[in-house]
LOMI-310409 format. One line per field, with one value per residue (C-alpha): x, y negated, z negated; residue in one letter. Coordinates in steps of 0.05 Angstrom, whole numbers, padded with zeros to 5 digits, always signed. Example, Ala and Ser with C-alpha at 12.3 -4.5 7.8 and 13.67 -1.06 7.14 Angstrom:
// LOMI-310409
x <- c(+00246_+00273)
y <- c(+00090_+00021)
z <- c(-00156_-00143)
residuo <- c(A_S)
***
This chain:
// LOMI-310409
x <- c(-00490_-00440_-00457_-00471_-00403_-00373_-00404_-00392_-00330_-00323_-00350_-00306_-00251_-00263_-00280_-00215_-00181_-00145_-00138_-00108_-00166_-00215_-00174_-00177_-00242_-00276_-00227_-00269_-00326_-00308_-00296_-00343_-00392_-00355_-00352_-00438_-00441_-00449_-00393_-00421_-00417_-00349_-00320_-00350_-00319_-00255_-00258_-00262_-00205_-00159_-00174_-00156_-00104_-00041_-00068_-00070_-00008_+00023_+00000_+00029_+00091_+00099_+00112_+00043_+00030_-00035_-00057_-00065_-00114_-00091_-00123_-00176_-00215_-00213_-00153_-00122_-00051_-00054_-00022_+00030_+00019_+00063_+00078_+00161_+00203_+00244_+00247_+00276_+00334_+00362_+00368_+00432_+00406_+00436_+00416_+00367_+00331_+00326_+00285_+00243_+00225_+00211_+00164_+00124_+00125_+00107_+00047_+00022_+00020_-00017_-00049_-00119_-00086_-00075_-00139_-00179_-00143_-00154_-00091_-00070_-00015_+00033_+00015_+00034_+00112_+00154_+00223_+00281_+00347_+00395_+00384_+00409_+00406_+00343_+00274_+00254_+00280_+00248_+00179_+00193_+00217_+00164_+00112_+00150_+00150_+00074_+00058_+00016_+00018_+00063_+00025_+00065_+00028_+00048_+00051_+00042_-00015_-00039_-00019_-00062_-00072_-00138_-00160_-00195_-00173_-00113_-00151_-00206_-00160_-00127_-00190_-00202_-00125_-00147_-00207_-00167_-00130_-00193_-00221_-00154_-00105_-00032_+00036_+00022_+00087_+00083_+00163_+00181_+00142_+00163_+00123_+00055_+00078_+00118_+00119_+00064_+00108_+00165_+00104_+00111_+00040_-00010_-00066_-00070_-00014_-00032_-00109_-00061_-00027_-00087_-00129_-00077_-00074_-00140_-00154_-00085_-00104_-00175_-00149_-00162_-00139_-00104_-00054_+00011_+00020_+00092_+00129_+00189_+00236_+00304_+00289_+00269_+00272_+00221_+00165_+00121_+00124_+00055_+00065_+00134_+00066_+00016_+00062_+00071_+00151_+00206_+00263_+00327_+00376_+00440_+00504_+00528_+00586_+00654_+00623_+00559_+00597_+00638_+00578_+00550_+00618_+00604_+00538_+00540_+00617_+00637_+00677_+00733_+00737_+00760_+00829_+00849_+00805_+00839_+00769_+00793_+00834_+00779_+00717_+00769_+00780_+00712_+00675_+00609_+00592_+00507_+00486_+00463_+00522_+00564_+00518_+00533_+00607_+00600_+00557_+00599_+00654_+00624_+00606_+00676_+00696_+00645_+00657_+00731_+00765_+00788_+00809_+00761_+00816_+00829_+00859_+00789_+00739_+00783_+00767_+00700_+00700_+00739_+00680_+00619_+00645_+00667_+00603_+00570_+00613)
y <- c(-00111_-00043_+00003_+00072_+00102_+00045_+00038_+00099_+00104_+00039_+00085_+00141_+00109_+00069_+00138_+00166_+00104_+00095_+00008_+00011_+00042_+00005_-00059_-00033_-00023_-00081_-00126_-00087_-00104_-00168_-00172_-00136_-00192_-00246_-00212_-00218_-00288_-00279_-00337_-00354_-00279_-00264_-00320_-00296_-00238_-00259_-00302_-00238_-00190_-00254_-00253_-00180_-00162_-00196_-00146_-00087_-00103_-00112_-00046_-00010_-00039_-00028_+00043_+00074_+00090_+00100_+00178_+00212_+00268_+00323_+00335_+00384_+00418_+00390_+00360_+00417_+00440_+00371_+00320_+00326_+00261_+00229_+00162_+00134_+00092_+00072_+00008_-00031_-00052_+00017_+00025_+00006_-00016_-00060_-00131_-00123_-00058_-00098_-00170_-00117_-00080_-00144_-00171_-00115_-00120_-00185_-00173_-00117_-00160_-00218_-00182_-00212_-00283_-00264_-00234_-00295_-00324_-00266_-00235_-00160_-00139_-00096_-00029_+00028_+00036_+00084_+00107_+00136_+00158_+00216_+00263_+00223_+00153_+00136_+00145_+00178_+00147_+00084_+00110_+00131_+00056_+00019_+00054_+00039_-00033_-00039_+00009_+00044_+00128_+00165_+00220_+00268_+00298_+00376_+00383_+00470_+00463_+00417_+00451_+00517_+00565_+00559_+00524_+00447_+00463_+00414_+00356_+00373_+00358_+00305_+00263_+00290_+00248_+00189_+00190_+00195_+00143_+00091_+00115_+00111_+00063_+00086_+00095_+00155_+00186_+00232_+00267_+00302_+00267_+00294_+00366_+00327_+00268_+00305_+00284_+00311_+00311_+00352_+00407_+00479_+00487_+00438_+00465_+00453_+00411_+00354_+00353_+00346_+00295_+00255_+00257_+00224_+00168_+00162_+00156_+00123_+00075_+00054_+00054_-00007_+00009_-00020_+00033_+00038_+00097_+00117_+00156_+00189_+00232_+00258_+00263_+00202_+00227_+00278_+00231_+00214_+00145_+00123_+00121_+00074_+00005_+00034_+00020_-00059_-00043_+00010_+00011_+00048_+00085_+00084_+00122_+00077_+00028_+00015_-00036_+00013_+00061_+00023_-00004_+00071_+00095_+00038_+00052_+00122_+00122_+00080_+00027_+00051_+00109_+00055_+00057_+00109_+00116_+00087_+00063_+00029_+00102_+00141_+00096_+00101_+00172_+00197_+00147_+00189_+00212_+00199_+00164_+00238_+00274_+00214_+00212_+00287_+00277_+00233_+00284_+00339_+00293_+00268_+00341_+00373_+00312_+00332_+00406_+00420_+00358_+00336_+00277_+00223_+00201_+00192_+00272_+00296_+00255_+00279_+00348_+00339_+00309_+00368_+00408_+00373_+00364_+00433_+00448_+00394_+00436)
z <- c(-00417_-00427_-00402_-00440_-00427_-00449_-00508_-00527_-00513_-00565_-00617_-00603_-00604_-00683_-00706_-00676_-00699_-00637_-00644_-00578_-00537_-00579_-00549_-00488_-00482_-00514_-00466_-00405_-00430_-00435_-00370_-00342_-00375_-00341_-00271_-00283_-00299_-00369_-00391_-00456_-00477_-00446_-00481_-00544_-00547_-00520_-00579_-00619_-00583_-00600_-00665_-00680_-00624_-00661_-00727_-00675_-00649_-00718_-00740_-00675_-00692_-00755_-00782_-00767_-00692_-00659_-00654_-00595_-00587_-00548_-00482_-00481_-00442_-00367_-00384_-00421_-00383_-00337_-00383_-00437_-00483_-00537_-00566_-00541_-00602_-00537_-00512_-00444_-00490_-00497_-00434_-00391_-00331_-00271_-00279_-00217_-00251_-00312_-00280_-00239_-00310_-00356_-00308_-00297_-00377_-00380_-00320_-00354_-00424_-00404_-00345_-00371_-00366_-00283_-00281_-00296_-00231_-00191_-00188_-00208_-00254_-00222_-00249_-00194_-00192_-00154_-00184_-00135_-00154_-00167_-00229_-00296_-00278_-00319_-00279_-00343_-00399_-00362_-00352_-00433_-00455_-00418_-00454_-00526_-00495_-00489_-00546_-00500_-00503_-00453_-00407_-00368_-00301_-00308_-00229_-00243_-00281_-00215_-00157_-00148_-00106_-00095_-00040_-00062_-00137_-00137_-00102_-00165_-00207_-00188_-00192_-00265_-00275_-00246_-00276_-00350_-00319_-00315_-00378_-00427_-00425_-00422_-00382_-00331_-00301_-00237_-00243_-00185_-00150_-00075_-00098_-00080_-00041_+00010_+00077_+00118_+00180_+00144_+00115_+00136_+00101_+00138_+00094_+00019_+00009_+00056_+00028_-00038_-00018_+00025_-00038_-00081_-00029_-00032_-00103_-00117_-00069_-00102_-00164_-00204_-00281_-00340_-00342_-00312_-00260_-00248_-00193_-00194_-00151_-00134_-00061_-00025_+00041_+00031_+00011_+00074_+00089_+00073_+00009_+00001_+00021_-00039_-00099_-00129_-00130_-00110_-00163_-00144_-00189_-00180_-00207_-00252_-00237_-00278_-00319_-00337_-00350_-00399_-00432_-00441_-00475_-00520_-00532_-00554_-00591_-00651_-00644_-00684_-00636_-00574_-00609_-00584_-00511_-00456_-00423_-00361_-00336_-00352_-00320_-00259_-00259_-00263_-00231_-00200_-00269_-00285_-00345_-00377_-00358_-00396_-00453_-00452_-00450_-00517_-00556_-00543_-00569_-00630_-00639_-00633_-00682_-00738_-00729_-00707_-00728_-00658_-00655_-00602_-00558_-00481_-00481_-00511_-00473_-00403_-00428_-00438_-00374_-00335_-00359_-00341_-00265_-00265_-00286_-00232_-00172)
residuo <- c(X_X_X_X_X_X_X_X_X_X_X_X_X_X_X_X_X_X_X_X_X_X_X_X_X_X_X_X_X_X_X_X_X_X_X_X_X_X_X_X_X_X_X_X_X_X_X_X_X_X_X_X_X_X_X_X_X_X_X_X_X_X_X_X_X_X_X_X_X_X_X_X_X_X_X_X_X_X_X_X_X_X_X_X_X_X_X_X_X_X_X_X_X_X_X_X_X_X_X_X_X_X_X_X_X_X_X_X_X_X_X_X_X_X_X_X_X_X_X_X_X_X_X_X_X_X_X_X_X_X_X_X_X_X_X_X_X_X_X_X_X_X_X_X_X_X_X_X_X_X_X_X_X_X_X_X_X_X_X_X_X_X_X_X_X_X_X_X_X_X_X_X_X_X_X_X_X_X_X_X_X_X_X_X_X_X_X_X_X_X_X_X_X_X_X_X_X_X_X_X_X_X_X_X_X_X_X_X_X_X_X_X_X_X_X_X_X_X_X_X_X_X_X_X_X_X_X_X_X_X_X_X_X_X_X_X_X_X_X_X_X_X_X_X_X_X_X_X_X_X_X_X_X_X_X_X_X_X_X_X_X_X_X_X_X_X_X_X_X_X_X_X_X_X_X_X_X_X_X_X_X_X_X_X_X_X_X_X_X_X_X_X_X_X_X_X_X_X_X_X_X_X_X_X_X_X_X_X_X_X_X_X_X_X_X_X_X_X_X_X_X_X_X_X_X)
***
C-alpha cells in the first residue's frame, strides 16, 4: 500500500489545491502498487488518474494556474519558484535544438507509457552556450510546455562557508526534487560543477561537487533537472556521461536573426529595414542583445517619434556592440 508520506502528501496537496502534485502523486502510487505485484489495484487506479488528468490538464490551461507555495523553512533562500506562460514555440531555436526539445517533451509527457516497458524519460539535461542564446528562456518554455512549476537553484544561498553545509543542502534539493514534481534549473552551473582538476580549493568545493554526482546520479524522479553554463570548459568531465542530452547554443545565424527581427518588429516596420545589410553587418549579435536592439527601437518610436528604419536599428546597433567591447 502507500506509504505514510505518500499519503499524506495526497492530502496536502487537495487541501493546497495543487491538481498537479495531487497527479503526481497518485500516479506514484500507482506505480509503486504495480512494482509490488499488485496489478489489479494499479490498474484501478490508473483507471482513475485517466479519468481526471485531461480535467487537470484543462484547468492548467485554461486561465487559472496551479499555486505554488513558497518554500519555507529548509528550503527557504534555496529555490526561487514560479509558474512560465512560455512555451517551445516562442522560442527561435535551430532546427536541431528544436527535435532535441520536443522529444524530451514528448518523453517527459507520456513518460508512464515508457515506464511500463522499462525505459526512463529523459529528465537530466545540460545546457551550453554563450550569454543570450536561450539556456534560460528554454529551461522557462519547457516548464510552460508541461505546465509544471519553474524552480531556480540560488547557487549563494547554496554555497557556504561552512564546511559540510553546502553538501547539506544540496540533498534537501534533491530531496524537493523526489517529493514535487517540476522543472529544476541549476544556472551557472560551472560555480558547483567545476572541474576538480582546474580547483585552487581542493576542500569544500570538490565535496560540493562529489555530492552532486552522487545524488544527481541516484536520482530517479518525475521532474526535469536542468544545467546551464557559459563556460564549458570549466566543468570537470565527469559530468558531460550523467545527463540524458547536451544541447548547444549558438550565436544565431543570418536566417535566426532574420526570424528574431520579425518576431519582435511589426511587419509594417520591414518597409523601411533593409534586413539582409543589417543581418550581414552585425552578424555576432545574441538573441538578447537583438531583442534589446528592437525594444529600444520600438521605444524611441513610441516616445521620440523616430522613425523604425535601417538608419535607427544601425544605431541601436552601434550602441549595444560598443557597449559589448
Amino acid at each position: 500500500m502507500a506509504t505514510a508520506a505518500q499519503v499524506k502528501a495526497l492530502f496536502e496537496s487537495y487541501k493546497n489545491g495543487d491538481d498537479a502534485r495531487f497527479k503526481a502523486i497518485a500516479t506514484q502510487i500507482m506505480a509503486y502498487e504495480k512494482n509490488k505485484g499488485n496489478t489489479n489495484f494499479a490498474k484501478d487506479l490508473d483507471d482513475l488518474i485517466k479519468g481526471f488528468s485531461k480535467r487537470i490538464d484543462n484547468k492548467i490551461s485554461s486561465t487559472s494556474v496551479v499555486p505554488i507555495v513558497a518554500p519555507q523553512g529548509e528550503l527557504s533562500g534555496l529555490f526561487e519558484a514560479k509558474y512560465s506562460n512560455i512555451k517551445l514555440e516562442n522560442l527561435i531555436l535551430s532546427d536541431n535544438l528544436s527535435i532535441k526539445l520536443n522529444r524530451v517533451v514528448k518523453e517527459q509527457q507520456e513518460q508512464q507509457k515508457l515506464r511500463e516497458y522499462g525505459l526512463q524519460p529523459k529528465s537530466k539535461l545540460l545546457l551550453l552556450g554563450l550569454p543570450g542564446t536561450g539556456k534560460t528562456m528554454t529551461a522557462e518554455a519547457l516548464a510552460g510546455q508541461l505546465h509544471l512549476p519553474l524552480f531556480t537553484i540560488q547557487l549563494d544561498g547554496l554555497i557556504s562557508k561552512y564546511m559540510g553545509e553546502a553538501s547539506a543542502k544540496l540533498r534537501i534539493i534533491f530531496d524537493q526534487i523526489k517529493k514535487v514534481r517540476g522543472v529544476y534549473f541549476f544556472d551557472e552551473f560551472d560555480a558547483i560543477g567545476g572541474s576538480r582538476e582546474l580547483m585552487n580549493d581542493v576542500g569544500e568545493m570538490r565535496r560540493i561537487l562529489n555530492s552532486f554526482l552522487q545524488f544527481f546520479e541516484n536520482s530517479r524522479t518525475d521532474s526535469l533537472i536542468i544545467a546551464a553554463t557559459n563556460h564549458e570548459k570549466l566543468l570537470d568531465k565527469a559530468l558531460f556521461r550523467r545527463f540524458d542530452d547536451v544541447l548547444r547554443y549558438e550565436i544565431p545565424n543570418a536566417d535566426l536573426m532574420k526570424k528574431t527581427f520579425f518576431k519582435y518588429l511589426r511587419k509594417e516596420d520591414f518597409k523601411n529595414i533593409d534586413i539582409d545589410s543589417l543581418v550581414k553587418e552585425y552578424s555576432g549579435f545574441s538573441y538578447a542583445e537583438l531583442s534589446k536592439v528592437c525594444e529600444n527601437a520600438i521605444k524611441k518610436n513610441i516616445l521620440d517619434g523616430d522613425e523604425i528604419d535601417t538608419r535607427l536599428i544601425s544605431e541601436l546597433m552601434n550602441e549595444a556592440k560598443e557597449q559589448k567591447e
